[in-house]
Structure formats: structure tokens, C-alpha cells
C-alpha positions as CSV (number, residue, x, y, z in Angstrom):
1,X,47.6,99.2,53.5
2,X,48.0,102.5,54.7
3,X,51.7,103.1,52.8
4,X,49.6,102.1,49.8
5,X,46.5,104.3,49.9
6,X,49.4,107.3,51.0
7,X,51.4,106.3,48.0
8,X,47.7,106.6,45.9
9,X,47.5,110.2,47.1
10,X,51.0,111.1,46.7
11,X,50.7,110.0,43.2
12,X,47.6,111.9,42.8
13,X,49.4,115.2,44.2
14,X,52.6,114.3,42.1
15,X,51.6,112.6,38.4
16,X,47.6,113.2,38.0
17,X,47.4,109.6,38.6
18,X,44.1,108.4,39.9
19,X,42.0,111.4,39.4
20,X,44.0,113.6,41.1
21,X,45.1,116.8,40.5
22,X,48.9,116.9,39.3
23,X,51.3,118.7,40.7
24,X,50.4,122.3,38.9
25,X,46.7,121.8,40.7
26,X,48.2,121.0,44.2
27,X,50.5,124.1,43.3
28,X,47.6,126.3,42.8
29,X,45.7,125.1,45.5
30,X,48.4,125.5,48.0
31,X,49.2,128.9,46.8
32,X,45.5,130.0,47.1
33,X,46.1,129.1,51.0
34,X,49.2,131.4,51.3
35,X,52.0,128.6,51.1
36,X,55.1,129.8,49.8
37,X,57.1,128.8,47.5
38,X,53.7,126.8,46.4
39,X,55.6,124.5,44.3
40,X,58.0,123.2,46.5
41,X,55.5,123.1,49.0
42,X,53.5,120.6,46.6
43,X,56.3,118.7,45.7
44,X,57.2,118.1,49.2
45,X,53.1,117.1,50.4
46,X,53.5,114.3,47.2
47,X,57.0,113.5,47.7
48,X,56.4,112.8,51.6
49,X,53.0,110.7,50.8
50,X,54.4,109.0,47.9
51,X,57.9,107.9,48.3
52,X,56.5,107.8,52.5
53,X,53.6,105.8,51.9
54,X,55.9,103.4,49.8
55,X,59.0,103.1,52.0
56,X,55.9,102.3,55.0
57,X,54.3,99.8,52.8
58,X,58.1,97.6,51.8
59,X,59.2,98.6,55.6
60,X,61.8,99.8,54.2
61,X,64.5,102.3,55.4
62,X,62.1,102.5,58.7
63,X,61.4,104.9,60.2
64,X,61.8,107.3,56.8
65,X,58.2,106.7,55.7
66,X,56.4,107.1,59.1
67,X,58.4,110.7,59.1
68,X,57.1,111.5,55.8
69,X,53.7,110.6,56.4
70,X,53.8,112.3,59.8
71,X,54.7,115.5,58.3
72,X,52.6,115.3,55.4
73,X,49.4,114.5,57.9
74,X,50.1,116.9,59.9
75,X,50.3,119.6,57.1
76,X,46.7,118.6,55.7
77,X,45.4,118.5,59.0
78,X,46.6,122.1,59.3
79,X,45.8,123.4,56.0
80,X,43.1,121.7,54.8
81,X,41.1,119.9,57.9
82,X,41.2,122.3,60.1
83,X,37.9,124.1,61.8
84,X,35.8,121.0,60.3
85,X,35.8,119.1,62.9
86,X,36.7,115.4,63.6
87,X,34.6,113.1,61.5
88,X,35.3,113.1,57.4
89,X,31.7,113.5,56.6
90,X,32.4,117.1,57.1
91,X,36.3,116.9,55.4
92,X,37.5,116.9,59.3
93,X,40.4,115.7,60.5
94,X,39.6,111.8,61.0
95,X,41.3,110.3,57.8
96,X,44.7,112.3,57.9
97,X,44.9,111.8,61.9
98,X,43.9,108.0,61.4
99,X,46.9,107.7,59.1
100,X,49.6,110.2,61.4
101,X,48.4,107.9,64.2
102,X,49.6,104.5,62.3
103,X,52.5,106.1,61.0
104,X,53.6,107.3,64.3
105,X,52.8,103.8,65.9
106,X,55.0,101.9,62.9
107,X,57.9,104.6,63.5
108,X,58.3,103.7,67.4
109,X,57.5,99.7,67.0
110,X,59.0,99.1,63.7
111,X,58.4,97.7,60.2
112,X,57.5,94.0,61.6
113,X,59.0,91.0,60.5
114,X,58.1,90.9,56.9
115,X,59.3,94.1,56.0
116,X,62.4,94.7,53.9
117,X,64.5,95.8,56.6
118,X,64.2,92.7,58.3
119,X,64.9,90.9,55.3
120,X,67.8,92.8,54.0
121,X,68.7,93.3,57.8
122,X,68.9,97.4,57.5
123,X,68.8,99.2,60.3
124,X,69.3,102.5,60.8
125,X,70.8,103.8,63.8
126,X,68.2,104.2,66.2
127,X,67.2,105.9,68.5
128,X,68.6,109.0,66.4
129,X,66.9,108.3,63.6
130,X,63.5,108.5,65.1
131,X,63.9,111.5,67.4
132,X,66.2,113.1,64.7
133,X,63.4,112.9,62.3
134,X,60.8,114.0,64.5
135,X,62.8,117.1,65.1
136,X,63.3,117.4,61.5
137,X,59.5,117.3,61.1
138,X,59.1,119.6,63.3
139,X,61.2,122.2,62.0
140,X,60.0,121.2,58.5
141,X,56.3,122.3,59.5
142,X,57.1,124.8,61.6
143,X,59.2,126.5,58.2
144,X,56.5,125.9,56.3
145,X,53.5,127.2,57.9
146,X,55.4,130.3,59.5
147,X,56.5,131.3,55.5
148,X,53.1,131.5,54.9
149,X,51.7,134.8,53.3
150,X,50.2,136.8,55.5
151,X,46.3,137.3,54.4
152,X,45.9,141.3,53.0
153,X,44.4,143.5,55.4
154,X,40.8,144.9,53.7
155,X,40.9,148.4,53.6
156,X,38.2,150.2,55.5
């Protein structure tokens, strides 16, 4: 369920698709918070929900979706979540967290025995592929928030 309802948002971010914005509104917004290149940026939030949340969902290719989703939860918990709080009555952190926490669970116990790769017997070589994507993630945030604009100084 939660591949699914990150594949929902994805789509929203990437094709419009279920009231969302598209990816020229995600573009805007993220410039408006000082991300830069803003469209790359937004390609990459609905790219990592999207194809994330639907590689989590098939369990396929694991632990590829759990590193998208990671990465694309922790992003909107740092740029949009943050300050507010824990509890989504006040847009805090709860939802996106929720979802980084199962995504981070499924990436270290696996897809389970239904998933694709158990059925098509994939694996990928582990543990390299888990600690290797983590410290892709990690870079991958880390380039994004640090390219940030830097907020203009009012004059005085």
C-alpha cells in the first residue's frame, strides 16, 4: 500500500494525475524554496516516488524503491515539513516519516515472499546494494540541499 499511495504522489508531481500539480507546478514550487536546478530537482522528487513507490509495491529490483522513497521522504521532510511539527494536522512531518520508516524497514528485511524478486528470483548483490544506496542517498540530499540558493540579504 504504501508503494502505491507513493506512486499516486509521484504521479501527481510528474503527469498532473490525481489532482496534482504536474511537473511545471512542482518546478515552481521547488524554485520558490531555493532549489536549484528546480526542474531536475522536481523530476527527481516524482521520479523517486513514482518509479520508487512502484518498484516497492511489485518488490521488485529491492532495495531500489525503499532508496527512492527514503530520499524522496527525507527531502519533503526537509523542505516542506519542517518547523511544523510532528502530527499532519499541522502539514508536520508524520506522513512523510511514516512512509521513510516503512521504506527503510522493507529495504533491510526485504520484499517478502510474494514480491517479484522472489518470483523471478532477482537478487541484487547485497549487502552493497543497500549500504551503497544509502550512501548514494546521502550524497544525493546532501547535493541537493547544499545547491540551494542562498535567501537575499534585505538591505537595511
Amino acid at each position: 500500500m504504501v508503494g502505491l499511495l507513493l506512486a499516486g504522489h509521484g504521479a501527481q508531481k510528474l503527469f498532473g494525475w490525481f489532482g496534482g500539480p504536474g511537473l511545471a507546478g512542482i518546478t515552481g514550487w521547488l524554485a520558490s524554496t531555493g532549489m536549484r536546478p528546480a526542474g531536475f530537482w522536481a523530476f527527481m522528487a516524482g521520479l523517486s516516488e513514482f518509479g520508487g513507490g512502484l518498484l516497492l509495491a511489485l518488490g521488485f529490483l529491492s532495495p531500489l524503491g525503499s532508496l527512492g522513497i527514503i530520499a524522496a521522504m527525507i527531502m519533503a521532510i526537509v523542505k516542506g515539513h519542517w518547523g511544523k511539527g510532528l502530527w499532519a494536522a499541522n502539514n508536520g512531518s508524520e506522513l512523510p516519516l511514516t512512509y521513510l520508516i516503512v521504506a527503510l524497514i522493507i529495504a533491510f528485511t526485504g520484499p517478502g515472499a510474494y514480491a517479484l524478486d522472489t518470483v523471478l528470483n532477482i537478487t541484487l548483490p547485497q549487502p552493497i546494494a543497500l549500504w551503497g544506496g544509502l550512501a548514494v542517498v546521502v550524497v544525493g540530499v546532501a547535493v541537493a540541499l547544499l545547491g540551494q540558493a542562498k535567501p537575499a540579504i534585505a538591505a537595511q
